[in-house]
C-alpha positions in Angstrom: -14.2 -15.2 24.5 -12.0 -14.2 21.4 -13.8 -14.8 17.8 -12.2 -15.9 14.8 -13.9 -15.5 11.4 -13.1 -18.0 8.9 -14.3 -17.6 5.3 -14.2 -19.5 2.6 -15.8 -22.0 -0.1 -17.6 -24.8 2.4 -19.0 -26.4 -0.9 -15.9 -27.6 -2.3 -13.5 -27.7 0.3 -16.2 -28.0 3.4 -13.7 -31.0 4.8 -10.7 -28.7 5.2 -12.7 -25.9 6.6 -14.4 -28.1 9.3 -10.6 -29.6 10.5 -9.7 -25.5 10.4 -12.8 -25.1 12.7 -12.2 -27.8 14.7 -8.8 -26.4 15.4 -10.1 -23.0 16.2 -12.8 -24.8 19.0 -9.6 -26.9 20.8 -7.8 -23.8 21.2 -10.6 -21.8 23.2 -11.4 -19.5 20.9 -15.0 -19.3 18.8 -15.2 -19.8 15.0 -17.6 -17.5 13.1 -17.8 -19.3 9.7 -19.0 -17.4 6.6 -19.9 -19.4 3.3 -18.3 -17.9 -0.1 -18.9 -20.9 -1.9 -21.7 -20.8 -4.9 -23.7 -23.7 -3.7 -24.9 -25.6 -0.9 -22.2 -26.0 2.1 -20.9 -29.2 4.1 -22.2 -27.8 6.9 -24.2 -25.0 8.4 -22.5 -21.7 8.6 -22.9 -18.5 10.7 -23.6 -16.2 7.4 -24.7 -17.8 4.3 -23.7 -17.2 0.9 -26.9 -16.0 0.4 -26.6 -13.5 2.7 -23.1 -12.2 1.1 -24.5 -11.8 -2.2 -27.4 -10.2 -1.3 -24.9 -7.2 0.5 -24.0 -6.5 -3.3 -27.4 -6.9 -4.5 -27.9 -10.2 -5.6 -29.5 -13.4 -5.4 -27.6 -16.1 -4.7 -30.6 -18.6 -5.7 -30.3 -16.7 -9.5 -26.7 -17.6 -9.3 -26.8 -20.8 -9.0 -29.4 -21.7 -11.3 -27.0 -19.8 -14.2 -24.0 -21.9 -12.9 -21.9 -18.8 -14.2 -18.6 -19.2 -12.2 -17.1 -15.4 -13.4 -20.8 -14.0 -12.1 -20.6 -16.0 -9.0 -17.2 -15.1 -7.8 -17.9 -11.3 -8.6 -21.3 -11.3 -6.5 -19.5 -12.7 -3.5 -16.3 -10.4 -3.5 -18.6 -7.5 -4.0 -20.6 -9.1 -0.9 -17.9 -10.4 1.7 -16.3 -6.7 0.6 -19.4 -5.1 2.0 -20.3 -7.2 4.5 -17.6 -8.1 6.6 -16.5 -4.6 7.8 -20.2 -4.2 8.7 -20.0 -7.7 10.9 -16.4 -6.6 12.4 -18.2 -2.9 13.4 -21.0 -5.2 15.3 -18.3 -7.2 17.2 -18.8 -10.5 15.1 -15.2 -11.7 15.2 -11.8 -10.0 16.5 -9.8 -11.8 13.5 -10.0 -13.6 10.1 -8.7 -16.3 8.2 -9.0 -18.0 5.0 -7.6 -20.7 2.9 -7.7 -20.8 -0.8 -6.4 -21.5 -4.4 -6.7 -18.2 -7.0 -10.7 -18.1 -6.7 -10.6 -18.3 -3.0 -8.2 -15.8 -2.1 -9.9 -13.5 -4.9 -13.0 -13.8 -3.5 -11.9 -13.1 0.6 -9.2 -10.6 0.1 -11.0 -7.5 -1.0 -13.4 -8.1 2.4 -9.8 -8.1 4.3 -8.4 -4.8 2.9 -11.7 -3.6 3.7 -11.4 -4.0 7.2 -9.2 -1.5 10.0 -5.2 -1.9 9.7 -4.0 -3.6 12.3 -7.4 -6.1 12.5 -5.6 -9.9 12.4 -5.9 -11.0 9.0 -3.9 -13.8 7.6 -5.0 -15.3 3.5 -3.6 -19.2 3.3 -2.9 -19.2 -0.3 -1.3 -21.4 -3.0 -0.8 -17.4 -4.8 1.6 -16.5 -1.5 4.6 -17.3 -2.8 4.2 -14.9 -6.0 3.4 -11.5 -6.6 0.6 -10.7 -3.8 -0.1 -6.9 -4.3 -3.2 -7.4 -6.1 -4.7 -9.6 -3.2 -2.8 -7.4 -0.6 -2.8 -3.6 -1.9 -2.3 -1.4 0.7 -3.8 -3.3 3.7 -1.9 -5.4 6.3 -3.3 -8.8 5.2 -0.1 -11.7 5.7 -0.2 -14.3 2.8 1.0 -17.2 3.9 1.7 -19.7 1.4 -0.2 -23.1 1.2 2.4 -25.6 -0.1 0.3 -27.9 -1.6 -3.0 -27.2 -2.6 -6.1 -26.4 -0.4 -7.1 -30.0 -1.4 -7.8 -32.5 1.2 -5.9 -33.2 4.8 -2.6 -34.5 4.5 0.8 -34.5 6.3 1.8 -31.5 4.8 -1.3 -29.6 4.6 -2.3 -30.4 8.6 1.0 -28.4 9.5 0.1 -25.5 7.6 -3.4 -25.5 8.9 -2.1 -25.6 12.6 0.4 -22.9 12.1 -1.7 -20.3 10.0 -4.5 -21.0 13.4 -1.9 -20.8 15.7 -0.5 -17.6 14.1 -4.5 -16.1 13.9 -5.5 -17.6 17.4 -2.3 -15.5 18.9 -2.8 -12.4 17.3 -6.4 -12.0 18.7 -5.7 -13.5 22.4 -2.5 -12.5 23.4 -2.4 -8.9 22.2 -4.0 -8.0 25.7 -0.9 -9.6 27.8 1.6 -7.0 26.0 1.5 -3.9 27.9 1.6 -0.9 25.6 3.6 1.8 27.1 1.3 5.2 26.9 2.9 8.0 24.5 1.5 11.3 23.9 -1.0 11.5 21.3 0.7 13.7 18.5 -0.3 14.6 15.3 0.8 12.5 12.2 2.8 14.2 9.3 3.7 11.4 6.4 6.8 11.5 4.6 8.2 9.8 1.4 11.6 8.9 1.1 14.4 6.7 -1.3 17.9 5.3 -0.1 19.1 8.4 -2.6 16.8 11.1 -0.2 17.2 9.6 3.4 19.3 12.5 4.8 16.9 14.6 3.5 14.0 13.4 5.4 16.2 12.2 8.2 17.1 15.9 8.8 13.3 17.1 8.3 11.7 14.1 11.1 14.0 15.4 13.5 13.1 18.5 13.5 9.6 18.3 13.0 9.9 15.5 16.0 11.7 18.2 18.1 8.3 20.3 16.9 5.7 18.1 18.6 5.0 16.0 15.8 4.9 12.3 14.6 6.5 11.4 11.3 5.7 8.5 9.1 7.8 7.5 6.5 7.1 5.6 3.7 9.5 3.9 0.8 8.5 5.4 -2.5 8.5 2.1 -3.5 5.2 2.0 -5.6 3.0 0.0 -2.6 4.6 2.4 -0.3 2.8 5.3 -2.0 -0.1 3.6 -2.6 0.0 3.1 0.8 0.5 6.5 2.1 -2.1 8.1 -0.6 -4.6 5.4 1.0 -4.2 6.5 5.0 -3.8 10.3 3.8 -7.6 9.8 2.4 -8.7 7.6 5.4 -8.1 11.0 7.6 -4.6 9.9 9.7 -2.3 12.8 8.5 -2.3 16.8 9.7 0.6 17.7 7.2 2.0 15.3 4.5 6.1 15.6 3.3 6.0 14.4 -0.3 9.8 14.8 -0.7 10.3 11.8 -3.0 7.8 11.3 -6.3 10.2 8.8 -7.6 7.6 6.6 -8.2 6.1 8.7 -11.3 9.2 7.9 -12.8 8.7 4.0 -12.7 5.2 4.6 -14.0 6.0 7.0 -17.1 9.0 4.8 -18.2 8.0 1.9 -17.4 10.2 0.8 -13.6 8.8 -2.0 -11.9 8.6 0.9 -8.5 5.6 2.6 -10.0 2.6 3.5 -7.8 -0.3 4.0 -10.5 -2.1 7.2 -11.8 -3.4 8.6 -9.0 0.0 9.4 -6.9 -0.3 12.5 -5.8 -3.7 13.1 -5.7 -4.8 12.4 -2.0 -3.6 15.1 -0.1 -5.2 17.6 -2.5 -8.4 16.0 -2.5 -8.2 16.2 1.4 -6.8 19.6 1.4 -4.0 18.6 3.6 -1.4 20.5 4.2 1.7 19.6 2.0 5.2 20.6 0.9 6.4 18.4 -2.1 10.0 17.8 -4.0 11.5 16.0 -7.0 13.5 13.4 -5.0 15.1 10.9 -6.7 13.7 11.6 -10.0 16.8 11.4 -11.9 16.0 7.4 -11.9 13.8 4.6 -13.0 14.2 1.3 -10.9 14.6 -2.2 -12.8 15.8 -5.4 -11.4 19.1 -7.3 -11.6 20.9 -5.6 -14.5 20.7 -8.7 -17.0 17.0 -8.1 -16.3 16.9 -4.7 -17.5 15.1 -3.8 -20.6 17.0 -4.2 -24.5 16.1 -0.9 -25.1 17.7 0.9 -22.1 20.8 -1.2 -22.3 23.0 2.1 -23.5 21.7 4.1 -21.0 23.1 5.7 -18.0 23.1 2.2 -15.4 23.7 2.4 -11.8 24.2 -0.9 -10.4 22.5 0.4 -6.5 22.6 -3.7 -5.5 22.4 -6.8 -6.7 18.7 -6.9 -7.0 18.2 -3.1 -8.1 19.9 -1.2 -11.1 18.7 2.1 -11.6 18.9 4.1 -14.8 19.0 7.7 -15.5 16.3 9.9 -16.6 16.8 11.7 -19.6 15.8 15.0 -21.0 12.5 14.2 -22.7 11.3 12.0 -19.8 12.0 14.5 -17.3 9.5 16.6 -19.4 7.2 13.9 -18.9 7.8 13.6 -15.5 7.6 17.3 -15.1 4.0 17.3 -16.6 2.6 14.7 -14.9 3.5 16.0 -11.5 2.7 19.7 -12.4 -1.1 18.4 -13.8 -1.1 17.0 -10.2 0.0 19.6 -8.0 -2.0 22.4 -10.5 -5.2 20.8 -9.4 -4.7 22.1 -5.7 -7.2 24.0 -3.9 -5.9 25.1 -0.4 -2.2 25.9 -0.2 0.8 23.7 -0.7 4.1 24.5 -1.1 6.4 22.9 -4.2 10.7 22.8 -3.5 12.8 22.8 -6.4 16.9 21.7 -5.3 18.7 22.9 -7.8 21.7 21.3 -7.3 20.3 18.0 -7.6 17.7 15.6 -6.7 18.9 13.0 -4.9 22.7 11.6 -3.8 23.9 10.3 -6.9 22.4 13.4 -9.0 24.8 16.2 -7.8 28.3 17.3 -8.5 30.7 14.7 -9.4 28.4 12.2 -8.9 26.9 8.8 -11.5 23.7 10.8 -12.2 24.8 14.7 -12.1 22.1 16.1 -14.8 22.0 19.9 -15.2 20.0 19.8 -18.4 17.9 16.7 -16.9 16.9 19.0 -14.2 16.3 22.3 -15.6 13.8 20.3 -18.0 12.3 18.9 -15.3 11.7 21.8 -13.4 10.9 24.0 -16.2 7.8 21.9 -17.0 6.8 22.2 -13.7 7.0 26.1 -12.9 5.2 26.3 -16.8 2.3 23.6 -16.2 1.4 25.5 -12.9 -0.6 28.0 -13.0 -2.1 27.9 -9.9 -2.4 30.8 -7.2 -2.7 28.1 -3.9 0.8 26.6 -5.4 4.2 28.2 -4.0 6.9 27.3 -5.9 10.6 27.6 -4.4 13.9 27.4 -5.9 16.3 26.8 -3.7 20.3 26.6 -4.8 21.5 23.3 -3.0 20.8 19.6 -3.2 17.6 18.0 -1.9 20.1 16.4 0.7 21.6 19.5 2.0 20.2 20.5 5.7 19.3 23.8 4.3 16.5 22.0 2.3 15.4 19.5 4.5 14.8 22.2 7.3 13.0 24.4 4.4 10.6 21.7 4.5 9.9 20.7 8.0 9.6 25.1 8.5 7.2 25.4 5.6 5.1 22.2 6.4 4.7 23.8 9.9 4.0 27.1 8.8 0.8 25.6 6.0 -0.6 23.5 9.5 -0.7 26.4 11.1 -2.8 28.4 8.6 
């Protein structure tokens, strides 16, 4: 029999928990319940809240008897984060669910990204319908928005109880009835790429395909480097493509595609193999163009869409950008390969084209060949744009030839 954990806060909503149970039970399945609340639950549940706190090393009983809701809701984050990878590795429950306002979906999330991608996971939240990559990251956790508050049984809230069990309850049983034709195992390269670099990286999988090898590609679109830093550290990648460290960009300037500090860092720390480019750096990504900041409105503006305007990178932020990705790459300490297109960095920065920047690139580049000093780093101009096949193929070759060292 299939097991479905739900999680949440039986004190205060122990009602709407109980019909979620109940629902779980009439569809064959069996509920493993596991109490996040602070205090004592509606009913009896498979792991106490006691027993989540003490995973992070505290005492629910001292908890309580502060009534210190901040202290609380850390404690049992820390706990659930701790413990319920440890109960999915014993077999406890195939899947997990939870329902919740801000506090609840605070307090079960950080245990979901801790578990396996691909693990069912779905949060029922009144937060779904906003920005979610705080309670999401880089995991494969499906928000599902609440409507109406986790408050009570009602017309509204019954239906989105049956689907989010329905959707859970599906995921863990019928997984098994879909046949899964059987591939070769081969070994994983990851990739980055932008709209601006697709040839580029189009041209490079196809070869590297042709080569044996599986190619991942991720959109540097902030969580999509997040994401790939995150599976290069869990161990899934022999060679890593970082064509496209547009999101650096986002997070000097200030773009809303920005992927945090530590881009960049993974593959080094791993000492994977890795060949890495400038792509799409000529550009920081804003929203709508009414929505783009009063102090870029001179700039150079590319309206890409309706939902995306990107603007130019000038000379003193591509010395920024050069920097900040030269500090990076300098820290290497196995071999890795750096590509420099001279002719331009993505399709829109090259010869009679919105965002052609020779100055912008030879800044650029010049603070990366002066801020590496670095014997493990290769550093390779190469007279063409990063779109060109001559580049892409410079990659794939290179990549293959660091593996095989």
């Amino acid at each position: 029999m299939k097991t479905i954990a739900i999680a949440g806060t039986f004190d205060s909503k122990g009602t709407e928990f109980l019909y979620v149970k109940n629902l779980v039970q009439e569809l064959g399945i069996q509920p493993f319940m596991i109490h996040t609340g602070v205090f004592t639950p509606d009913f009896e549940p498979d792991v106490s809240n006691k027993e989540v706190a003490a995973a992070a090393g505290y005492d629910i009983e001292e908890i309580v008897a502060k009534r210190d809701r901040a202290l609380g809701t850390e404690a049992l984050s820390k706990g659930m984060e701790i413990l319920v990878p440890q109960l999915y590795a014993e077999g406890k429950f195939d899947g997990i669910i939870s329902f919740g306002g801000s506090g609840g979906t605070s307090l079960v999330t950080p245990a979901m990204r801790a578990l396996p991608i691909g693990v069912p996971k779905i949060m029922v939240s009144t937060m779904a319908s906003g920005d979610v990559e705080r309670y999401v990251g880089t995991s494969d956790i499906i928000m599902m928005p609440s409507i109406v508050d986790v408050a009570g049984i009602n017309k509204i809230s019954k239906t989105i109880f049956k689907n989010a069990v329905l959707a859970i309850a599906g995921m863990v049983s019928l997984g098994e009835n879909i046949k899964e034709e059987t591939v070769e195992e081969k070994p994983l390269i990851a990739a980055t790429m932008f709209g601006v670099t697709t040839p580029c990286i189009d041209q490079a999988k196809a070869y590297l395909e042709e080569q044996g090898y599986e190619v991942l590609v991720f959109h540097a679109t902030g969580t999509g480097g997040k994401t790939m830093e995150s599976l290069i550290n869990a161990g899934f990648f022999k060679g890593v493509l970082d064509i496209t460290t547009t999101e650096w960009c986002d997070e000097l300037v200030g773009g809303i595609l920005a992927a945090g500090q530590n881009r960049c860092e993974a593959a080094i720390a791993q000492k994977v193999p890795q060949v890495v480019s400038v792509g799409a750096c000529d550009m920081v990504n804003f929203g709508p163009i009414n929505e783009v900041p009063a102090q870029f409105a001179k700039r150079n503006l590319y309206k890409h869409n309706p939902m995306v305007t990107l603007m130019r990178t000038n000379v003193e932020e591509n010395q920024k950008i050069g920097e900040a990705l030269a500090s990076k790459w300098n820290a290497a300490e196995s071999d890795m390969t750096v590509l420099l297109p001279l002719q331009g960095v993505s399709m829109i920065d090259a010869a009679g084209q919105p965002f052609d920047g020779p100055e912008e690139r030879e800044t650029l580049y010049q603070a990366i060949r002066s801020g590496i000093q670095n014997e493990h780093v290769e550093i390779i101009d190469m007279d063409c744009n990063i779109n060109a096949e001559e580049f892409s193929l410079m990659a794939a070759k290179k990549l293959i030839e660091l593996m095989n060292k």
